[in-house]
C-alpha positions in Angstrom: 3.7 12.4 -11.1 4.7 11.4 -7.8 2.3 9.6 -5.3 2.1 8.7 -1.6 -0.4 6.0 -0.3 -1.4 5.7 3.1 -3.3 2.5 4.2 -4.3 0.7 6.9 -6.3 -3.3 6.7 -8.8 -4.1 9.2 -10.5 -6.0 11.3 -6.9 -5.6 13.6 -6.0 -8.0 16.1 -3.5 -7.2 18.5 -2.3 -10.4 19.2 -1.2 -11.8 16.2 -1.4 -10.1 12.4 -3.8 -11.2 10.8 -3.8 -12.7 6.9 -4.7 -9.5 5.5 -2.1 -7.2 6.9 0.5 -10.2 6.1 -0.6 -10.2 2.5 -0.9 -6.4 2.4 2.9 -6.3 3.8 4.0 -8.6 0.7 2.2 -6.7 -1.8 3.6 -3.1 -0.7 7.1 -4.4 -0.2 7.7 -7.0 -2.8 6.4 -3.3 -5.3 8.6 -1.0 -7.8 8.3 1.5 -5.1 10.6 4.4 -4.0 9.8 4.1 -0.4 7.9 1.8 2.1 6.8 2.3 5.6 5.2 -0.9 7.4 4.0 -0.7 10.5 1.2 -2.2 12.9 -1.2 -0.1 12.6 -0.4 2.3 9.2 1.5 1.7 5.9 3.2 4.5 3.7 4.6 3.3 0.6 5.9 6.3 -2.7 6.9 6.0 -5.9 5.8 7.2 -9.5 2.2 7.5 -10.7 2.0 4.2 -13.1 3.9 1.8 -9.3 1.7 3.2 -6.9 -1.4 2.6 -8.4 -0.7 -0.7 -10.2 0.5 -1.5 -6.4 -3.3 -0.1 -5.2 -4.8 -2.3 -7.1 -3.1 -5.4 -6.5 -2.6 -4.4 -2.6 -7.0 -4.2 -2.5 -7.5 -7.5 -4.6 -5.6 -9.1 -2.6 -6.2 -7.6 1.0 -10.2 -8.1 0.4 -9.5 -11.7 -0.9 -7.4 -12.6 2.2 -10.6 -12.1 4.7 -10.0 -7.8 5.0 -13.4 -6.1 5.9 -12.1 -2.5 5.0 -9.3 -1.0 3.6 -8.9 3.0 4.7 -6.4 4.5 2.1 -5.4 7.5 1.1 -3.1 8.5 -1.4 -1.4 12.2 -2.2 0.3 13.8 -5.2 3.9 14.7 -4.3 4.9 16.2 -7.2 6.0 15.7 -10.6 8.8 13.2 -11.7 12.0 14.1 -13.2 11.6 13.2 -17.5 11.0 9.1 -17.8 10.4 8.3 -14.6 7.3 7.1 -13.8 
């Protein structure tokens, strides 16, 4: 199966990012996933079913331990994968 997740970290602060989003950046990019959107004030990221969520969990233990006070996500099924992908 094939996932999107949509995110976003708050409190925001326009002036600077805060830890949180920084962290949340890492996470997403440094991922096994297919595709990744970063941006101020929304994150995309897609892949298969077993990346995305291992990413989801790692993304919220560390977002909440780096001072976030809510994490708005979303995630959608794409699809299936082709035979061993995952």
């Amino acid at each position: 199966m094939r996932l999107r997740v949509e995110f976003t970290t708050e409190p925001f602060d326009l002036d600077e990012a805060p830890r949180h989003a920084l962290v949340a950046r890492e996470v997403i990019e440094t991922a096994e996933l297919d595709a990744v959107d970063v941006g101020p004030f929304g994150n995309t990221a897609e892949g298969g079913a077993d990346a995305v969520l291992t990413a989801v969990d790692v993304l919220l233990r560390k977002v909440l331990e780096a001072g976030a006070t809510r994490v708005s996500l979303q995630v959608n099924v794409l699809g299936e994968t082709g035979e061993g992908d995952k």
